[in-house]
N, C-alpha and C positions, 0 to 999 in steps of 0.2 A: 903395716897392717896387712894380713896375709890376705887375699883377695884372691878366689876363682872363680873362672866360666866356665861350668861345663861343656864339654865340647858335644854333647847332642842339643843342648838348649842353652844358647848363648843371652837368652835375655835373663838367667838366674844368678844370679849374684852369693856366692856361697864363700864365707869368713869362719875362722877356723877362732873357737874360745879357749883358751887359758883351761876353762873351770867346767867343773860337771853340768850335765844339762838342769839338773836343779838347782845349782848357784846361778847359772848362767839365765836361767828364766827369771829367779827371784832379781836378776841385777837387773834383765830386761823390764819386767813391771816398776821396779823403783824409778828407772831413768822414765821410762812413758809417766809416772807421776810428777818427777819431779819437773817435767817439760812441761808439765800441765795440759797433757792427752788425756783422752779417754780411754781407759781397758775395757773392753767389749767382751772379752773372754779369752781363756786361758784352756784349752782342750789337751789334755794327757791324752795322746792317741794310744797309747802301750798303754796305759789303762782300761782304758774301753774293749782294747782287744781284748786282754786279760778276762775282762769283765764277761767273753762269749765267748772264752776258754781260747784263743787264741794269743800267739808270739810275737807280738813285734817290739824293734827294737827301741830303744827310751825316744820316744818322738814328740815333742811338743808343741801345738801351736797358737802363738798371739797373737791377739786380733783387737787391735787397736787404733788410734787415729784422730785427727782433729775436724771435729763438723764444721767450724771456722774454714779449715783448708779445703775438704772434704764436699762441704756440702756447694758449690759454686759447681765443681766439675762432675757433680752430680746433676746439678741444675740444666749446666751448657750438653752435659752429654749423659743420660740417662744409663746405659748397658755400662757405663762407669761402676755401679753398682755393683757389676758383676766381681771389679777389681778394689772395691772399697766398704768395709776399713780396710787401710793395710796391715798383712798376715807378716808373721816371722816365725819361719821354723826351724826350730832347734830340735836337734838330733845327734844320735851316738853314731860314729862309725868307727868301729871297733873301738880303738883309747880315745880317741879323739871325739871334739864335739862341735860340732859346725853349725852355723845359724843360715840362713839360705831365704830368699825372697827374691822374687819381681823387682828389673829393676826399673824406678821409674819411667827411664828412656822407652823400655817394653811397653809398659803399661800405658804411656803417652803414646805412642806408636799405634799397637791396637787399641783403644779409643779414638784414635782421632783428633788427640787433645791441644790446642794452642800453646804455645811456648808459656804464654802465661798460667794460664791452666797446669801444664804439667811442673811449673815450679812448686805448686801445693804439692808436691810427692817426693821433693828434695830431701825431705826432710828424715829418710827413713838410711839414706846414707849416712850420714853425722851419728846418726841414734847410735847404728848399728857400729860404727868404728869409735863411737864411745863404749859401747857392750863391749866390744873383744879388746879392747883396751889393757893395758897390766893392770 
């Protein structure tokens, strides 16, 4: 599974897909269903720009997650909120199409959050190394 850190921001987690960002989003909404998450929304950002005559490049993002997992490290730590549901962005750079998020360690990290707590956020690893999957 091809896996980067960016080297200015080491807590981003950026995986490289197979598939256009529109296969690549439609896989990502099927697996958060079949996991039996919640989709929260789906934001075409090159849309929107589009939409106020502006370019940007195919950027997408999902905003998903489990109120089960979710909603406890919401409970214990409130500014949580700030990092939950969790997002996945998928985007074009140049051929290629890379999906990109927070990685839990980060996100536990800045909250604050107890090793039990920050296992509710594991979960976005597996997802995503099933998305970029053959």
């Amino acid at each position: 599974m091809p896996e980067t850190r960016t080297k200015d921001d080491v807590d981003t987690v950026t995986k490289i897909s197979d598939r256009s960002v529109n296969e690549t989003v439609a896989r990502l909404t099927e697996l958060i269903a079949r996991r039996g998450m919640h989709l929260f929304a789906v934001i075409d950002q090159a849309a929107e720009a589009k939409n106020v005559g502006l370019q940007l490049r195919e950027t997408t993002m999902v905003i998903f997650g489990s109120p089960v997992a979710g909603t406890p490290v919401m409970a214990a730590v409130p500014l949580a909120a700030l990092d939950l549901p969790l997002k996945v962005l998928v985007w074009a750079d140049g051929p290629q199409t890379k999906v990109s998020y927070d990685s839990p360690p980060a996100i536990a990290r800045r909250r604050g959050l107890s090793p039990e707590l920050a296992a509710n956020l594991t979960g976005i690893s597996g997802l995503t190394d099933a998305l970029v999957a053959p």
